[in-house]
N, C-alpha and C positions, 0 to 999 in steps of 0.2 A: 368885929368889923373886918373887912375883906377889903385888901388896896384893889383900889380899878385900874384898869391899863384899858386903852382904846389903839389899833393900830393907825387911827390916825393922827393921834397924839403923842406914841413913842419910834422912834426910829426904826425903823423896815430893823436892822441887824439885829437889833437889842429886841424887840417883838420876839423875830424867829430866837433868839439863844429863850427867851421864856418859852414857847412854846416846846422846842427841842429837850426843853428839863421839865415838861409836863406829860407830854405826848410819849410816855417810856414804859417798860423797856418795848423797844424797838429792834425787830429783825432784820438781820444785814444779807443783803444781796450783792454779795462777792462775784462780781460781773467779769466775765472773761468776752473780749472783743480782738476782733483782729480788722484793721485799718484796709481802705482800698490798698494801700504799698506793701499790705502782707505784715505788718508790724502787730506783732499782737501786745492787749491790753489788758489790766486786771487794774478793778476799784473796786472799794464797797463801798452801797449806797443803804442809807442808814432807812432809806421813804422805800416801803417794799412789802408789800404782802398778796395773797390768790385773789384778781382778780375777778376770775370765773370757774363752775366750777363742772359743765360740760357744753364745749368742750373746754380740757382745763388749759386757764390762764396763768399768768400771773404777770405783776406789772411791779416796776419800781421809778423813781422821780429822779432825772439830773435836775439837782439845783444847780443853774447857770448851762453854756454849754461845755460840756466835759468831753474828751476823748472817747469814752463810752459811746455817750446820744452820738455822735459823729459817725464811729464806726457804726453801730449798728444802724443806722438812716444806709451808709455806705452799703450796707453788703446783706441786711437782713436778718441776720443771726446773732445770738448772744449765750452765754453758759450762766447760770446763777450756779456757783458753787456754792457749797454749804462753809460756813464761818464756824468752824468750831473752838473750843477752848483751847489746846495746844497747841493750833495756830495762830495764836492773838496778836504777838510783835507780828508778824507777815501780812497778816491782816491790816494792820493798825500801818504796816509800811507801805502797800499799795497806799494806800491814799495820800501818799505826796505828791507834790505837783509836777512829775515828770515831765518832758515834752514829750507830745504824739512820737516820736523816733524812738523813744527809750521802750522797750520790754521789760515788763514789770516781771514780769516770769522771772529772767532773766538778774535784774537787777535785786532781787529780795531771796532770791536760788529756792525759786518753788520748779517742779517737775512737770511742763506739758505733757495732756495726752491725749489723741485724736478723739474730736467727737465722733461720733457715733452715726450721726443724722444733720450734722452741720460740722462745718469749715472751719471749725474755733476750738482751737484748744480748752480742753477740764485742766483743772488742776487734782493731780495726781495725788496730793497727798489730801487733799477732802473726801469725806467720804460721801459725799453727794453728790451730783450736778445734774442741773436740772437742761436740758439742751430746748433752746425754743428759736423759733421763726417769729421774724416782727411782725405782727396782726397792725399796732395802729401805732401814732403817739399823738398828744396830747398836750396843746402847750398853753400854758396857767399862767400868765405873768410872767415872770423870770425864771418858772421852772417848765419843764418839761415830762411827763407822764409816758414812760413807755410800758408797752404791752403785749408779751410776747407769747402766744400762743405753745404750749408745752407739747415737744416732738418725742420726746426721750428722758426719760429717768435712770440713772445709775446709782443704783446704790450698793455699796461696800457691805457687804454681811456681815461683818463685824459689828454693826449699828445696828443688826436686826434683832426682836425677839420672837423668833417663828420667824413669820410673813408680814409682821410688823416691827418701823422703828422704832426704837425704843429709848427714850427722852434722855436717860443717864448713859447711857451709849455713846448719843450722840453729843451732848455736852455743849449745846450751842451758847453761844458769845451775841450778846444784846446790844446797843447803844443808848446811853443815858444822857443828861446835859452834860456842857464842859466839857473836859475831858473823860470823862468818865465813861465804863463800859460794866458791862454786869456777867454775869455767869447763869446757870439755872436757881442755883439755891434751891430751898424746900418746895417740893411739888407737891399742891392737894389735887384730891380728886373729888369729886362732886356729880351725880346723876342731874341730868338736866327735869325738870320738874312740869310732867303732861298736866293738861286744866283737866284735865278727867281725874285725876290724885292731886289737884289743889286743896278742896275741901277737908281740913284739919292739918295737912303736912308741915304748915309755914307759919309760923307767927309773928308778924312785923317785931315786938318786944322779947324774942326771943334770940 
């Protein structure tokens, strides 16, 4: 037997923490913003994945309004740097609850460095960032859906194998319930399976 939970029956917070330890693991979008006053910002947002896929998107959620959704409404532009595993406290320290005046940069001693195609600092020690202009946003209840159209890619060769990245390379950092965060762990690999090669390939009991 399966306990039921109805969101109209348990508490909006307590709902989302189930949900947040179901819906996992979960890729973070270490969002680099700078404020109309030039103050620049850095959060990761746990609601995040490709949007669209030409032209490419991608979008991530402020749950509540956050410094992030602010700036980027302000000015247009945003970085998703890539969250990877040696950066996890750093990570895990942008998401305090600074005031808009404080520099997360700054404050947690990560390295700016000029975008490329927008006005927002990357952070220097990821080895990704992804630079986008604001296409739309999107507002859900008490969250917010933004969605930012992809200008620029940098990526660090060191994370490449060839002309592609490469998954233990790059070593990404998940979100799970609670407090909790993941790493890659064991990766399978699997051919996705045409209905032209259905006929004998698969067998429910096997």
């Amino acid at each position: 037997m399966r306990i039921d939970y109805s969101p109209d029956q348990v508490a909006p917070r307590a709902f989302y923490a189930l949900l947040n330890s179901i819906v996992v693991p979960r890729p973070i979008a270490w969002v680099s913003t700078v404020s109309a006053d030039g103050v620049a910002n850095l959060a990761p947002h746990s609601f995040f994945t490709v949007a669209c896929v030409n032209p490419p998107m991608v979008q991530f959620t402020s749950v509540g309004r956050k410094d992030s959704l602010n700036n980027v409404e302000a000015t247009g532009e945003f970085v998703v740097n890539f969250a990877a595993e040696p950066l996890f406290e750093r990570v895990n320290a942008t998401g305090t609850n600074f005031p808009p005046t404080v520099d997360e940069f700054a404050a947690v001693g990560l390295t700016p460095e000029p975008g490329l195609t927008v006005a927002v600092p990357r952070v220097a020690e990821s080895p990704v960032a992804i630079e986008c202009g604001l296409h739309t946003t999107l507002e859900l209840g008490d969250s917010t859906v933004v969605i930012g159209r992809v200008r620029h890619l940098a990526i660090d060769p060191a994370v490449l194998d060839g002309d592609h990245p490469s998954i233990g390379l790059l070593r990404p950092l998940a979100r799970l319930g609670k407090d909790e965060w993941s790493t890659i762990g064991e990766v399978k690999t699997i051919a996705r399976i045409r209905y032209a090669d259905w006929p004998g390939h698969f067998s429910p009991d096997s």
